[in-house]
Structure formats: structure tokens, C-alpha cells
N, C-alpha and C positions, 0 to 999 in steps of 0.2 A: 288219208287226210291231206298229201302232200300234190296232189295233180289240179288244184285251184293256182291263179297267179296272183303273185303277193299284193295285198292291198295298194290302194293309191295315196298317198301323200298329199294330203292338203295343206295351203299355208295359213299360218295363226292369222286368227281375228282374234280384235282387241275388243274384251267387253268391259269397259272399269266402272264401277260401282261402290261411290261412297256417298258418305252422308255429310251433311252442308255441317260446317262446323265456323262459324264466323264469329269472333270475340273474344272469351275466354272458356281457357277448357281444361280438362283436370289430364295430366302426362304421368309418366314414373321416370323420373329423373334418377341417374342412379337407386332402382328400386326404391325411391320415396316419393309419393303422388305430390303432385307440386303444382300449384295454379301458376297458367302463364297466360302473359297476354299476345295474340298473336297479330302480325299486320301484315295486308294483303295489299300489296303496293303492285297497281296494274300498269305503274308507269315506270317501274322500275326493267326496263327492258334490257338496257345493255347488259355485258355480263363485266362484272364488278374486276378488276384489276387484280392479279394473282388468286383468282375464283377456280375453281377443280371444275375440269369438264366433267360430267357425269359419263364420257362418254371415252376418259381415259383412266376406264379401271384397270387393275392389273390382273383379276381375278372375277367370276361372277357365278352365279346359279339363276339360270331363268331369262337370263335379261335378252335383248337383242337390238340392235341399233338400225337407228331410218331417219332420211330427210328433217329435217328438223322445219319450222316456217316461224321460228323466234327470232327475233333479231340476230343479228349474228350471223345465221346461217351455221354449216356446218349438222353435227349427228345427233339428236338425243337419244335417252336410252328407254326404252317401252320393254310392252309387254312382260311389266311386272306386278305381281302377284303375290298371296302371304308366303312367308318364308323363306322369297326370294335375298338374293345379297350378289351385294356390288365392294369389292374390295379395293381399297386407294394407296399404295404405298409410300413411305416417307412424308407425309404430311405435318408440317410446319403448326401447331397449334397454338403455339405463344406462350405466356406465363398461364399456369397454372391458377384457378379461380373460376371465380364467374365468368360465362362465355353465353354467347349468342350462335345461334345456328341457322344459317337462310338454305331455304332451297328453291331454285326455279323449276315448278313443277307446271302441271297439265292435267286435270281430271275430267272426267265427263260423264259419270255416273253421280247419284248423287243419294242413294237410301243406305245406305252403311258406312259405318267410321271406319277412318284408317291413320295411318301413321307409318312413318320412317325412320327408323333409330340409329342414330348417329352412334357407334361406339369405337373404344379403342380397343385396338390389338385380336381384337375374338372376335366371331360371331355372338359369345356369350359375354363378353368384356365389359366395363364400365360404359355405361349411357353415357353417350355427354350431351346429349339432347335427344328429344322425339319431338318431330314435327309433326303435328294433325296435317292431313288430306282433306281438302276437301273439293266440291265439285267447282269447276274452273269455265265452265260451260263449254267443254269441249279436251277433246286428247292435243289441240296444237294449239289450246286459249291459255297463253303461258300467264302465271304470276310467279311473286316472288312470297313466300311464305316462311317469317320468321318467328323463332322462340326459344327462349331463355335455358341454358344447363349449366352444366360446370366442366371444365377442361382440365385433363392432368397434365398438361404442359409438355413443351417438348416435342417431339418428332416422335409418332407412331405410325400403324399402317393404321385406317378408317374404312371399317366396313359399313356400308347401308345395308339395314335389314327392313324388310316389309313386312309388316304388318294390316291385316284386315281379317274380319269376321266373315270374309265370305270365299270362295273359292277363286272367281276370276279376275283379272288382269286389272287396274285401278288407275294406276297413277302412269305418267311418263315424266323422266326428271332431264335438267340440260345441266346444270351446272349448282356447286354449295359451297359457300363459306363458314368458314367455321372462326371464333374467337372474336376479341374487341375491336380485331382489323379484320379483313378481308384473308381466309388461309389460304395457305400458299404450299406447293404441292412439285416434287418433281418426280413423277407416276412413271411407271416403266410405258413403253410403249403402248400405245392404244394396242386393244384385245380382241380382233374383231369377234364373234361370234363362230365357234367352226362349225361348217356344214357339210354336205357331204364332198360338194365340189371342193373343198379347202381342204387341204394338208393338218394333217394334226400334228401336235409339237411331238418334239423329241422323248421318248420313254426314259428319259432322264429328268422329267418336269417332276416337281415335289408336289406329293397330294394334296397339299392346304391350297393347291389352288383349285381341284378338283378334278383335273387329271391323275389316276390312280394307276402309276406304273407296273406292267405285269414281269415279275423277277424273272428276268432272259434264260438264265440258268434254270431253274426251275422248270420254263415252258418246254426249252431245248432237252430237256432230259421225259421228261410228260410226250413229247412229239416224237422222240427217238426210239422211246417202248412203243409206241402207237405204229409205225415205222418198221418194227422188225417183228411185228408180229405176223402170225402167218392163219391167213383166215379159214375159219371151218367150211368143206364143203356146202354148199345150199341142195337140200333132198331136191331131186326132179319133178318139176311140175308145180316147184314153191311157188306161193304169191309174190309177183315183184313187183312188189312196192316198198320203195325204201325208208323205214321205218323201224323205231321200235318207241316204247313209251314206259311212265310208272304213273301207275294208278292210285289216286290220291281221295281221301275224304276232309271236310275241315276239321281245321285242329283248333287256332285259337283266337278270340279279338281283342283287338290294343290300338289308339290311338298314335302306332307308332309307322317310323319308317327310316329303318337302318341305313337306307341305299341316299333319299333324299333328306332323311334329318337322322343325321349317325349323330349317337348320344344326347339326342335331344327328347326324352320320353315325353309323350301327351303332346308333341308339335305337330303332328300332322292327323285330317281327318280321321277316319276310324276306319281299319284295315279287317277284312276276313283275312286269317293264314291260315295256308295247307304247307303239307311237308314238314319242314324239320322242328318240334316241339319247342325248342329254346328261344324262337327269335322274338328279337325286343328290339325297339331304339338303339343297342348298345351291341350288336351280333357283328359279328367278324367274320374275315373267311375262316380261320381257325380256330373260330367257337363252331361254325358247325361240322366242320371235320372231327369235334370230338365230341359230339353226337350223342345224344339222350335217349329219344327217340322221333318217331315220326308216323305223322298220320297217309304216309306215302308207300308202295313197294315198286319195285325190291329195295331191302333196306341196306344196300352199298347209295340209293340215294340218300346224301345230307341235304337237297338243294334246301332254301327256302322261296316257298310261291305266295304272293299274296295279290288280292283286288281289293276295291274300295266295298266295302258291305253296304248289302242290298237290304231296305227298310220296304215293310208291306203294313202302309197302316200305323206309322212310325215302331213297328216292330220289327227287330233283325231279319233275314230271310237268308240264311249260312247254304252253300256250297252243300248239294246232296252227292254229286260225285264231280272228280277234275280228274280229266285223265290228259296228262302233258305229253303232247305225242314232238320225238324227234324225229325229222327224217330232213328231206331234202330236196332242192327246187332247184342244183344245178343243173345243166344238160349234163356234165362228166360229173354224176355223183360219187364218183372216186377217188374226185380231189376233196372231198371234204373230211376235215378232221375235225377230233374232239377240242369241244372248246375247254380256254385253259380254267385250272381250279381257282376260283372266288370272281370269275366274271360272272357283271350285275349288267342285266338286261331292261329296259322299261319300255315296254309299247303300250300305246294308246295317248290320250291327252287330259289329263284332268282338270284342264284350265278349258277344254271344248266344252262351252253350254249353246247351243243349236238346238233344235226342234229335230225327230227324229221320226217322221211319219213313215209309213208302209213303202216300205222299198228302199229305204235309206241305207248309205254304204255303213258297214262294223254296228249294225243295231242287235239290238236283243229277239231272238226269234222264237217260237214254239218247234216242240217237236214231241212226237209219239202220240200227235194227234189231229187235226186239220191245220193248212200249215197259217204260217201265219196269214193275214192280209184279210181275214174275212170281218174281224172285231178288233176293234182299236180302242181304247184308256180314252176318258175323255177328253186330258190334253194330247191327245192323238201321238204319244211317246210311246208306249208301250202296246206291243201284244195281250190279249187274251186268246188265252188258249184252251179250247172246249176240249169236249168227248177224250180224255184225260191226258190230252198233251198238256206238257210244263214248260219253265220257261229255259231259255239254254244262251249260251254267249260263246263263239269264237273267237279268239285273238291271238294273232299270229306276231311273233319276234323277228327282228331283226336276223338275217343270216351271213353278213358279211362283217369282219372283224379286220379293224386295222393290226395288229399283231402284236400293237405296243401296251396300251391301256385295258386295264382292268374296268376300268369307269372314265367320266369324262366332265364339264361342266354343262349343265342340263341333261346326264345322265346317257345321250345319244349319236354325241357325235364320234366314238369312238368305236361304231358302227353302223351296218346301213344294210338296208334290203338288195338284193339282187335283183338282176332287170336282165331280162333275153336269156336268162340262163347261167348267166355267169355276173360274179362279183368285179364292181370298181377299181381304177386303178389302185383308189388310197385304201382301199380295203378290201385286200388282196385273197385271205384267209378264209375259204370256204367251211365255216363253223355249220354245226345242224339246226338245223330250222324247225325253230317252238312253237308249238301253237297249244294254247291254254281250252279244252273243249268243256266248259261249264257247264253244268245242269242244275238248277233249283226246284224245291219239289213244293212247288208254288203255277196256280196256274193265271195267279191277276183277275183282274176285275173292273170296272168302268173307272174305279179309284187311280189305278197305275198303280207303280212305285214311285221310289227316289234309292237315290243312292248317296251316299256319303260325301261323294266329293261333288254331286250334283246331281244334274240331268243326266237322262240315260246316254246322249252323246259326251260325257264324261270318262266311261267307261274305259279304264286303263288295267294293267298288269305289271307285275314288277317279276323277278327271278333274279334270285341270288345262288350260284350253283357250285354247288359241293359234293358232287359225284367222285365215290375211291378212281383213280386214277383208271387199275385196270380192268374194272366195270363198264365205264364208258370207253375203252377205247377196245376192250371186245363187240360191243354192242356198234359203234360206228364200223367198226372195219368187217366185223360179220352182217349186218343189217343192211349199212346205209349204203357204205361204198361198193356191196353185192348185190344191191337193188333187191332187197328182198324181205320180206315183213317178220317182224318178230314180235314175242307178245312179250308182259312184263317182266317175265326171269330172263330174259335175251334170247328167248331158246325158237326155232323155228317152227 
């Protein structure tokens, strides 16, 4: 599985898609539906005196910052989507009461409703407003769009959360006031977006901002048995390829996602899970280290795997077999070690809606039977696959780990694919390289599919990994780093 070269990285396009909302409209105002009247002042251009740049949050999930062409000049903040969030510290809300809430936004889709919810203290906190989205005629046609809440007064942090009824990207925001004056805000330093060229913060950053430190002591004692182990001969004439994997069938479906909506059940589209039987909204590294069961072997894996479910016909189409194969894409597959206990990996894009015709890069393919390219879905997205091939999905992980983070904000930048053979400066840590090998026992038809979080360029993976310690660091140090293939028990 491991002697293809790691996928290409493409950069996000923004596709925002809401619905015209101009007049009056019904919100939940603190959980109480509440008619507001909204106004859309296209001449309100400057940005209002003590106004929060949007683009000086302290915390975020999703977002990312570009040129702006609003007056002013300067960054706004795109590329957001439902269940994104923009967090603002110390912000000034005034006396407690009725308030007002503006935001200078940008849309440019316009068949679905959407909304931004202004709240305090949480992601789940008091409303103090939601502002309807609506289309702007364009991502850089700025307005200012205000409506009526209530404010608890005082100095809190202000997060934005996005809301919309569809998967892709919607709105772009520059700047919002909150209360009977204009709020007033003194934000930690602008946040840029980390990517891979960028340095990620210190493994001293607190998780609420969604960097998720990995405990030093813990990793340094996990790396030190990995370290002094002493690896079993390889029989002469073994297969060298360096690999080994655990063979997986689906387990179970929930509208959930522990990694991008931790404790939040029913927020995210609807997940296929394989592997560990427990996981919910609400799964820990340490809910699955204490392990129920699992639809995975060998069963020292806890991991949990999930994809977006596959509908055939607006019917489910669940995972016939997932065999997650580890192995390795350095040139010195030697240097790689076990990645540490409760790193959360996310490859693919579920916010990618593209057209995904015959030959397209990460598409869905036939196999065990003609290959694909001869029959194509009528929106030409999907395979059919005849004379009894099915349909099948490759997705390969991230292999490079900066050494500090568990997790990161938008889930990736606290690692990165490898290039020429070897790992980045900033992500030094030669971890093993995942790739999710899918099979559906589905072979399509002129119809297609769909999938949950969209179109078949949507197509993402998550992994949450909860492998006993000394399982995985037999199986890297006999396997990977001896270039040599192993089947599900580790054994050669």
C-alpha cells in the first residue's frame, strides 16, 4: 500500500451558499424564537469606531484570513462554514439588557439560510444575538447586517458560531459591534491561521483554543519503551514492505464528531464508524483506552475510524470491509515511530464540493472488476462498476507530526504529509502513515450516490488512535522500521 507518493494538496475554494433573507425573520434569541427586523445598509462602509476586527480572533476552527477589498483595507476572515467558530477575548459589552448586534459580512450564494451566533463565554453560551446571512452578491460585496438580542453585560470572551443547512463555505465576515454603542474589544494578538510553513505554538497552549497539548512525560516514557525495545528477527526472503494494519468492518451510525464537535451530539452530518464500539460526540482518549468492544482486529486496537456515510438511492451504503494499513513513505523508514496515544488525524475536505469526472485526483474507484473509466453516473461523479466489481475509496493521513499537539485548530496543522522522503522542519516526527482502504458492496448505477457531507469530492476520514502502547510499538519497530510486511496479529 505504501510505494504510491503522498497525495497533492490543493488550495480551498470558497463556495457560500445562502438563501436571500431581506426584512424580517424569525432567530432564537437566547433559545427563544424572536422576530427581528433586520437592515442592510450598503453604505455603511467604514468600520465603526471601537468595532472587533473579525480578523482579530484569539482562537478559531475553520476560518482562514485573505485581502480584504472593503474599505479599510486590511484581512477579513473566509472560508467559513456550519459549525465553524471565531473566538474574541475580553470584549466590552456594556450594561446588561437589550443590545444590538452588526456584522460586516459578504455572501454570494444565495438558495440556503444561514446565521452567525453571537454568544458569550462557550460555544454553547448564551445567544446574545444571531444574525441571518444572506446573499451580498458576491464574497468581497460587503454590507453591514444588523439584529436585535440581549447582552449579559460586562467583559466576556465572544465567540461566532456558523451556522447553515448545508455543508460549504457561506459567508466572509470583517468586522461586529455588539450593544447600544459600538463594542469595544482588546483581542489577544491577531491568530494567523497555522500552516505548514508556520511554526505552531508552544505545547503549553490550553485546549479551548483547539490546540490540544500532548502530555511530554507521557509521550517521553511511550518513546523510551519504543527505544529500548529490541526487534524480532525478519525470516529470509520476507516481503519488504513496510507495513502492518487491523482489519476493520462497520460498527456504527450517529450524527456525531468527537474530534470536530466534541460534546456536541446531532452537530455534525452523519458519520459511518468502524473500530472502537463506544464513540459518540462525547469520546475521549480515555473513554477508548477503556474499551468495550470493537468492530476492528487485533483487539489491543481502541482506535476510533470514521467517514461521512455513503446513501445509494437516499439509502445508507455502510463500509463492507476497512482495512487501515500503517506503514511508511520515509526514505529511512527507521526513523519512524509510534504515534503518541489519543492523536486525532483528519484527511480529506468536507467542505470540497467539485465535480469529480473519470480521472480525478482522491475519487471513488471500482475494483474486482473492470476498472473504472468505462461507465460513469449521470452527473458524471461516480463509477459504475460492472461484471461484479464494487465501489472502493483510498485515503491516505498525514505522516509528519509536530511532537507537541494532540490536535490543532481545523484539526491539521499540527501535521503534515512528507515530501522527497522525509518530514518538514516544523514536523520533525516520522509517525506511520494511514491510509483508510474502503470497500462498499455496492456497485452504482446511472443514479450515483451522495454522501453525507456532500459530493463525492467531499470525501474525508477522521482517526482517533487508541492503540495499548506496547502493540503498536512492536508492530512499528518489527514491521515498519525493518521494512517488512506484517499481517493483522503483527506477526510476519
Amino acid at each position: 500500500m505504501f510505494h504510491r507518493s503522498p497525495p497533492s494538496r490543493r488550495p480551498r475554494k470558497r463556495k457560500s451558499r445562502i438563501a436571500t433573507m431581506i426584512g424580517v425573520a424569525a432567530v432564537l434569541v437566547a433559545g427563544v424564537p424572536t422576530m427581528i427586523a433586520l437592515t442592510q445598509s450598503a453604505n455603511a462602509s467604514s468600520v465603526p469606531a471601537g468595532a472587533v476586527k473579525a480578523s482579530q480572533y484569539a482562537a478559531q476552527r475553520g476560518a482562514a484570513l485573505e485581502a480584504t477589498s472593503d474599505d479599510g483595507g486590511g484581512q477579513d476572515v473566509g472560508w467559513l462554514s456550519n459549525g465553524d467558530w471565531l473566538r474574541y477575548d475580553n470584549v466590552n459589552l456594556g450594561a446588561a439588557g437589550p443590545a444590538s448586534a452588526s456584522l460586516r459580512l459578504a455572501a454570494a450564494y444565495a438558495d440556503r439560510p444561514g446565521s452567525v451566533e453571537l454568544r458569550a463565554d462557550s460555544l454553547t453560551g448564551a445567544v446574545i444575538a444571531a444574525v441571518p446571512v444572506a446573499s451580498t452578491g458576491g464574497n468581497q460585496s460587503w454590507k453591514t447586517v444588523t439584529s436585535s438580542g440581549a447582552s449579559p453585560g460586562g467583559t466576556h470572551s465572544v465567540f461566532l458560531v456558523l451556522r447553515s443547512s448545508q455543508p460549504m463555505d457561506f459567508v466572509n465576515l470583517n468586522w461586529f459591534t455588539i450593544g447600544g454603542a459600538p463594542a469595544s474589544s482588546t483581542p489577544a494578538s491577531p491568530s494567523p491561521t497555522v500552516t505548514a510553513s508556520s511554526p505552531a505554538p508552544s505545547a503549553s497552549t490550553s485546549s479551548d483554543t483547539g490546540w490540544i497539548p500532548v502530555d511530554q512525560a507521557r509521550w517521553a516514557a511511550q518513546l523510551a519503551a519504543f527505544e529500548a525495545r529490541t526487534p524480532r528477527p525478519v525470516p529470509a526472503g520476507h516481503n519488504k514492505n513496510a507495513e502492518f494494519n487491523a482489519t476493520c468492518t462497520y460498527s456504527h451510525m450517529k450524527p456525531d464528531d468527537p474530534i470536530v464537535f466534541p460534546n456536541m451530539p446531532g452537530a455534525s452530518h452523519m458519520h459511518s464508524f468502524i473500530g472502537n464500539d463506544i464513540t459518540s460526540a462525547s469520546t475521549t482518549a480515555d473513554d477508548l483506552m477503556k474499551f468495550t468492544s470493537s468492530s476492528c482486529q487485533p483487539a489491543e486496537d481502541h482506535s476510533a475510524y470514521w467517514v461521512p456515510t455513503l446513501y445509494e438511492h437516499g439509502q445508507p451504503v455502510q463500509p463492507g470491509s476497512v482495512v487501515v494499513y500503517y506503514g511508511s513513505l520515509e526514505t529511512d523508514k527507521s526513523l519512524t515511530v509510534p504515534m503518541p496515544a489519543g492523536l486525532r488525524l483528519i484527511a480529506g475536505d468536507a467542505k470540497k464540493q467539485i465535480p469529480t469526472p473519470q480521472g480525478a485526483v482522491n475519487a471513488f474507484y471500482c475494483a474486482g472488476g473492470p476498472q473504472d473509466g468505462a461507465t460513469r453516473s449521470t452527473d458524471g461523479n461516480w463509477p459504475v462498476c460492472g461484471d461484479g466489481g464494487t465501489l472502493h475509496f483510498t485515503l491516505r493521513f498525514p505522516d509528519c507530526w509536530d511532537g507537541k499537539h494532540l490536535d490543532s485548530p481545523g484539526h491539521k496543522s499540527h501535521v503534515s504529509f512528507g515530501a522527497g522522503g522525509t518530514c518538514p522542519a516544523a514536523f520533525p516526527v516520522p509517525i506511520p502513515a494511514v491510509t483508510f482502504s474502503i470497500s462498499y458492496p455496492t456497485s452504482g448505477s446511472a443514479d450515483g450516490f451522495t454522501l453525507s457531507s456532500g459530493m463525492a469530492s467531499s470525501m474525508h476520514g477522521d482517526a482517533f488512535f487508541g492503540w495499548e502502547d506496547d502493540a503498536m510499538a512492536q508492530r512499528v519497530k518489527d514491521c515498519v522500521d525493518q521494512v517488512a510486511q506484517c499481517n493483522t496479529a503483527g506477526q510476519f
